[in-house]
C-alpha positions as CSV (number, residue, x, y, z in Angstrom):
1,X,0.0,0.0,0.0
2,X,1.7,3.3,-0.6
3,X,1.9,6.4,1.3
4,X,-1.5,8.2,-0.3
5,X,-3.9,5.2,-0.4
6,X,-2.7,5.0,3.6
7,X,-3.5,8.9,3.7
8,X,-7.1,8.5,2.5
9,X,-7.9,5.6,4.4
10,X,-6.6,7.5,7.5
11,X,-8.6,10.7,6.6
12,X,-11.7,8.5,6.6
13,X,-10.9,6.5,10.2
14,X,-14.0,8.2,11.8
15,X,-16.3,7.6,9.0
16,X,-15.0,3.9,8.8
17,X,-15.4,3.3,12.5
18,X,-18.9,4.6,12.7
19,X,-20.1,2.9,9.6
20,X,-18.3,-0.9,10.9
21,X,-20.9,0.2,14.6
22,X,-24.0,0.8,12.9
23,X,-23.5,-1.9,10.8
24,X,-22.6,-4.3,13.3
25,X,-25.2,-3.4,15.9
26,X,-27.8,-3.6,13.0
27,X,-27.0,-6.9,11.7
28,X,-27.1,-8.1,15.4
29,X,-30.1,-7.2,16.4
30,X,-31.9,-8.7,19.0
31,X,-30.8,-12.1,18.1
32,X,-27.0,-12.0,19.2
33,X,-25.5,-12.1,22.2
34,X,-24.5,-8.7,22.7
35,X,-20.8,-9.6,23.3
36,X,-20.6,-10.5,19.5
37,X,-21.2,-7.0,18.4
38,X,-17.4,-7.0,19.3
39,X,-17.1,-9.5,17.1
40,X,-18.5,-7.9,14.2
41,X,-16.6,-5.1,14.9
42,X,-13.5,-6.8,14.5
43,X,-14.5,-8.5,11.4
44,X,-15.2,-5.3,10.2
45,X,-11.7,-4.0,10.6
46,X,-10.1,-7.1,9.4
47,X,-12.0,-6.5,6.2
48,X,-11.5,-2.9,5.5
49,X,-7.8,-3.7,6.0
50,X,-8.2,-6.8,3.4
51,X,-10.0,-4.3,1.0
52,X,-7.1,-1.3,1.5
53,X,-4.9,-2.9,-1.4
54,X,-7.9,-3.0,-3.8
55,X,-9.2,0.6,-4.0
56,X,-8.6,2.8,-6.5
57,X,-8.8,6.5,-5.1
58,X,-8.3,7.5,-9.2
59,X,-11.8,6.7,-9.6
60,X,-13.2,9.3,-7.8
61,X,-15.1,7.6,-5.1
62,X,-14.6,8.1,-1.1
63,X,-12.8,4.3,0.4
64,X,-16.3,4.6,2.6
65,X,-18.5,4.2,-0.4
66,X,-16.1,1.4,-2.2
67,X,-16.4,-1.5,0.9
68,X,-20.2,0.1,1.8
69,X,-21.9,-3.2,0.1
70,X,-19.3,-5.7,0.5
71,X,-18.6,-4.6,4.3
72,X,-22.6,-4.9,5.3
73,X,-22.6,-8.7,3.7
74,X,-19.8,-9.5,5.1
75,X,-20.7,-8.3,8.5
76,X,-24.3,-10.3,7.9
77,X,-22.6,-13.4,7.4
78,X,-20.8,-13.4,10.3
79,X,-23.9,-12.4,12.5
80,X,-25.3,-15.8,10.9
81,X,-22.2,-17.7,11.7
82,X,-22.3,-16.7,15.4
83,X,-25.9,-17.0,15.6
84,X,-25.5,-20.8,14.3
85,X,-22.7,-20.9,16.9
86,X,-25.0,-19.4,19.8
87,X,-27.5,-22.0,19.3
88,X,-25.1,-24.8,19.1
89,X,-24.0,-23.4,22.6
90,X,-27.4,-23.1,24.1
91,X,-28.3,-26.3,23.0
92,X,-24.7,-28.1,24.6
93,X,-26.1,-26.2,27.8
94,X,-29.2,-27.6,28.0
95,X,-28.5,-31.2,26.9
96,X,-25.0,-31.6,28.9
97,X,-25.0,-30.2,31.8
98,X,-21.9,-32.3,33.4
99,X,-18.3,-32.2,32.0
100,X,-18.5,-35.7,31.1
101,X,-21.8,-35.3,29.5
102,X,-20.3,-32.9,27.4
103,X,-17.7,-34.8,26.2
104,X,-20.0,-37.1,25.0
105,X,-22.5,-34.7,22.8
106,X,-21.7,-34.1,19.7
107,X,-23.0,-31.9,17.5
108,X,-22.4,-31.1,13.5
């Protein structure tokens, strides 16, 4: 990444951040534990930072509208993902509730 494409990302850190929370705490909703709005949030950042090397600024669009789209999928995917991985939990909580009962449930 050279020194501009840092300088533009960098000039849009507060728009970034803001748009990574209200994405995150809309894709979780009511349905996620709210400890995995963390989560999102870092799955946020790890994608903008996997996205810096593909923008082109020459194009004439701010890095906040480029990864708008991809960044709210990506972020609803996950919610899914640790949804799925919620309910497995809740259900190895209900059904197991000894260590060695544990050990023996297994779920796919």
């Amino acid at each position: 990444m050279d020194k501009n494409m840092f300088e533009i990302c960098y000039t849009e850190f507060e728009d970034i951040q803001g748009m990574i929370e209200a994405i995150s705490c809309r894709v979780a909703g009511s349905s996620l534990k709210r400890e995995r709005i963390r989560d999102l949030i870092a799955e946020g950042w790890v994608y903008v930072l996997e996205m810096v090397p593909y923008f082109e600024p020459e194009r004439g669009i701010k890095f906040t509208t480029y990864i708008w789209n991809h960044l709210n999928g990506r972020l609803l995917r996950a919610a899914i993902r640790m949804k799925e991985l919620d309910d497995t939990e809740e259900l190895r909580d209900i059904y197991c509730s000894t260590d060695s009962e544990l050990r023996s449930c297994e779920f796919e």
